[in-house]
N, C-alpha and C positions, 0 to 999 in steps of 0.2 A: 354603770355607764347609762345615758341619758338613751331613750328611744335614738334622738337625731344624731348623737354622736356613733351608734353601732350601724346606722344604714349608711354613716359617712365613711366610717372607719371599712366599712365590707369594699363598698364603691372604690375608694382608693386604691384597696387590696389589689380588687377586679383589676384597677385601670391600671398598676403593674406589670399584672403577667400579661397584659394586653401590649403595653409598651414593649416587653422582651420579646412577646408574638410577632410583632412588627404589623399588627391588627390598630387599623385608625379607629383610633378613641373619639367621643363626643362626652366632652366636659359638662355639660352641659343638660345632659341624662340625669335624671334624679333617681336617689334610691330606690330598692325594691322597700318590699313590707319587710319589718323587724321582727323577731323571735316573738314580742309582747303581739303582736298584729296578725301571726300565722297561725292557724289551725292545717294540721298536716293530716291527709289521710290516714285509715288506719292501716295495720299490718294486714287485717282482714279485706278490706278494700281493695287495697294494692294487688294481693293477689288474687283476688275476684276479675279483677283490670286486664292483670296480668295472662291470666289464663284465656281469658274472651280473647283479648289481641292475638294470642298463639295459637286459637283457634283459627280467626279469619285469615292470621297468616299463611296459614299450611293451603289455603285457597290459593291464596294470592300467587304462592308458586307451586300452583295445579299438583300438590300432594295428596288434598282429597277434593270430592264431590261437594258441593255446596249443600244436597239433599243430606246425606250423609253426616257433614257440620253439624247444618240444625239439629237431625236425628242427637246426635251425640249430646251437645247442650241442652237440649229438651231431660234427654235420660239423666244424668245429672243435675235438672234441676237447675241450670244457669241460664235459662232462656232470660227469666226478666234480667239479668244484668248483660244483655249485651242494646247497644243503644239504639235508636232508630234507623239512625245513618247506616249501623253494620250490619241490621236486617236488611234495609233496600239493598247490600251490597249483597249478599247472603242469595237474597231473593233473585238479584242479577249482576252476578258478577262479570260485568263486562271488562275485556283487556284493557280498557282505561280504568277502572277502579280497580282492577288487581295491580297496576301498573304504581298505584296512588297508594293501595294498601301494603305493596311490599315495604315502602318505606316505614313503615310501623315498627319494622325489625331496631328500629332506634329507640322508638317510645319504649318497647318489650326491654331492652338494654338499660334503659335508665330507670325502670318500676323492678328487675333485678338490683341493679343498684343500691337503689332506696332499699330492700329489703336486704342488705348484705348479702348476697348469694355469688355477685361479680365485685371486683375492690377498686374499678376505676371507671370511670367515664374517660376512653380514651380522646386524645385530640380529634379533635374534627373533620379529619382531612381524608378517609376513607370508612367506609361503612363496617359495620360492627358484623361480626358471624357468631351466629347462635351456635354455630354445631361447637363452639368454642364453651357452651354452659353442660357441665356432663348431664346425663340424660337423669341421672336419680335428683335432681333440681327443675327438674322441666316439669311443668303443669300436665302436658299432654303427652302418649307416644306411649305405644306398646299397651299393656293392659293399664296401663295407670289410670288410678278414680281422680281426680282432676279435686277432687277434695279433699283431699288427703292431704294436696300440697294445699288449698285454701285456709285448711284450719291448724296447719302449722303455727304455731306464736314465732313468727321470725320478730328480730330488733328491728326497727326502722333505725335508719341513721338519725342524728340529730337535726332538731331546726337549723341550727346552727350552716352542717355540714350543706343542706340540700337548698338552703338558703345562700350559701354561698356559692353553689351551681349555678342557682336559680338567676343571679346577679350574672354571673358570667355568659350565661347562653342571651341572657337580657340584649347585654353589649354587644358578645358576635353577633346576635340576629341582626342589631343599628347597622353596625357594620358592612352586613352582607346588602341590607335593604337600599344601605346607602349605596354600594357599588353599584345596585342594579338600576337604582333611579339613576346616576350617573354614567351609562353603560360603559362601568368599568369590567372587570375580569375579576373575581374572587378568586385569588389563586393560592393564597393559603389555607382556607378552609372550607366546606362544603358546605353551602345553604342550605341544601334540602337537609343535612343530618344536622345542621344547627338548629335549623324551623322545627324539625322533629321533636329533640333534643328540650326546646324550649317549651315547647305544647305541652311532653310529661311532665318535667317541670311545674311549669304553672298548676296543672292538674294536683301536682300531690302536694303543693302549697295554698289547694285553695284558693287561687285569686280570682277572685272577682265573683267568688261562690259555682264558678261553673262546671255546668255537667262536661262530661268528657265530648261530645260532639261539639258541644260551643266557644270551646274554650278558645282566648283569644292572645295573641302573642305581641301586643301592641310594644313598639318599638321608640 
């Protein structure tokens, strides 16, 4: 199969279950990047990612002290992977950036994902709960060394598979962007866990080379 015939054959796929969604399609959206054009994170990466996010999270709904955080990723050795952005959050986590970072509990769901640990990206229409991943899977909590889970060799899903997410959150996000610019109602699925949703995504395909703070969900 030709590079243009697999980004077409994916898109159609997409514009499918998008059609039985009853989710408005834009024709007119061109493919993502194909298998030959994707560099996937690694499995070491991902959960490097993964653990940072479960860190800031536990902030976000005031489980621990921010001092405390740092403390912990310092002793561990994971300070330099966590990014700018989640130091200044770190540094001051005000009720609007806890408010911004809870939503993260979606990125943390789809960097599971990508390492097999959860077996679905559920529909988009309510938010994901961790307490739902058992605890001997989780990065952080209780005495667990947060490295332990890092240096696990989990399988990453294929390009293939996370390319074909990657395509999907693509379209819901048009979708959603579209109803807002038209101040319609998105009332089948959730922007914020589609925007979410999309951001890992992109993140663990590489697009566009960018770091995790930058990354950008162009529609």
């Amino acid at each position: 199969m030709s590079i243009n015939e697999e980004g077409l054959s994916r898109k159609e796929r997409t514009e499918e279950i998008l059609k039985k969604e009853g989710i408005k399609i834009n024709f007119n959206l061109p493919y993502i990047e194909t298998e030959e054009e994707t560099t996937l994170r690694t499995s070491e990466e991902i959960a490097q990612r993964l653990t940072v996010l479960a860190v800031t999270n536990l902030i976000a709904f005031d489980s621990i002290e921010p001092e405390e955080a740092i403390d912990y990723l310092k002793e561990y050795d994971l300070w330099d992977f966590v990014t700018p952005d989640e130091k200044d959050f770190l540094n001051d986590p005000t009720e609007h950036k806890k408010s911004q970072e809870s939503w993260k509990c979606e990125c943390i769901w789809v960097l599971f994902w990508a390492l097999k640990i959860v077996d679905t990206l559920p529909f988009p229409d309510e938010l994901c709960d961790l307490n739902d991943i058992p605890a001997e899977h989780y990065p952080v909590g209780g005495d667990l060394n947060p490295n332990d889970f890092i240096s696990r060799n989990y399988e990453v899903r294929s390009k293939s598979e996370i390319l074909d997410a990657a395509d999907l959150y693509y379209r819901y996000d048009w979708a959603c962007v579209d109803a807002r610019i038209n101040n319609l109602e998105m009332e089948t699925i959730d922007s914020g866990i589609v925007y979410e949703r999309h951001y890992a995504l992109n993140w663990l395909i590489t697009y566009m080379d960018q770091d995790w703070d930058d990354v950008s969900c162009d529609t």
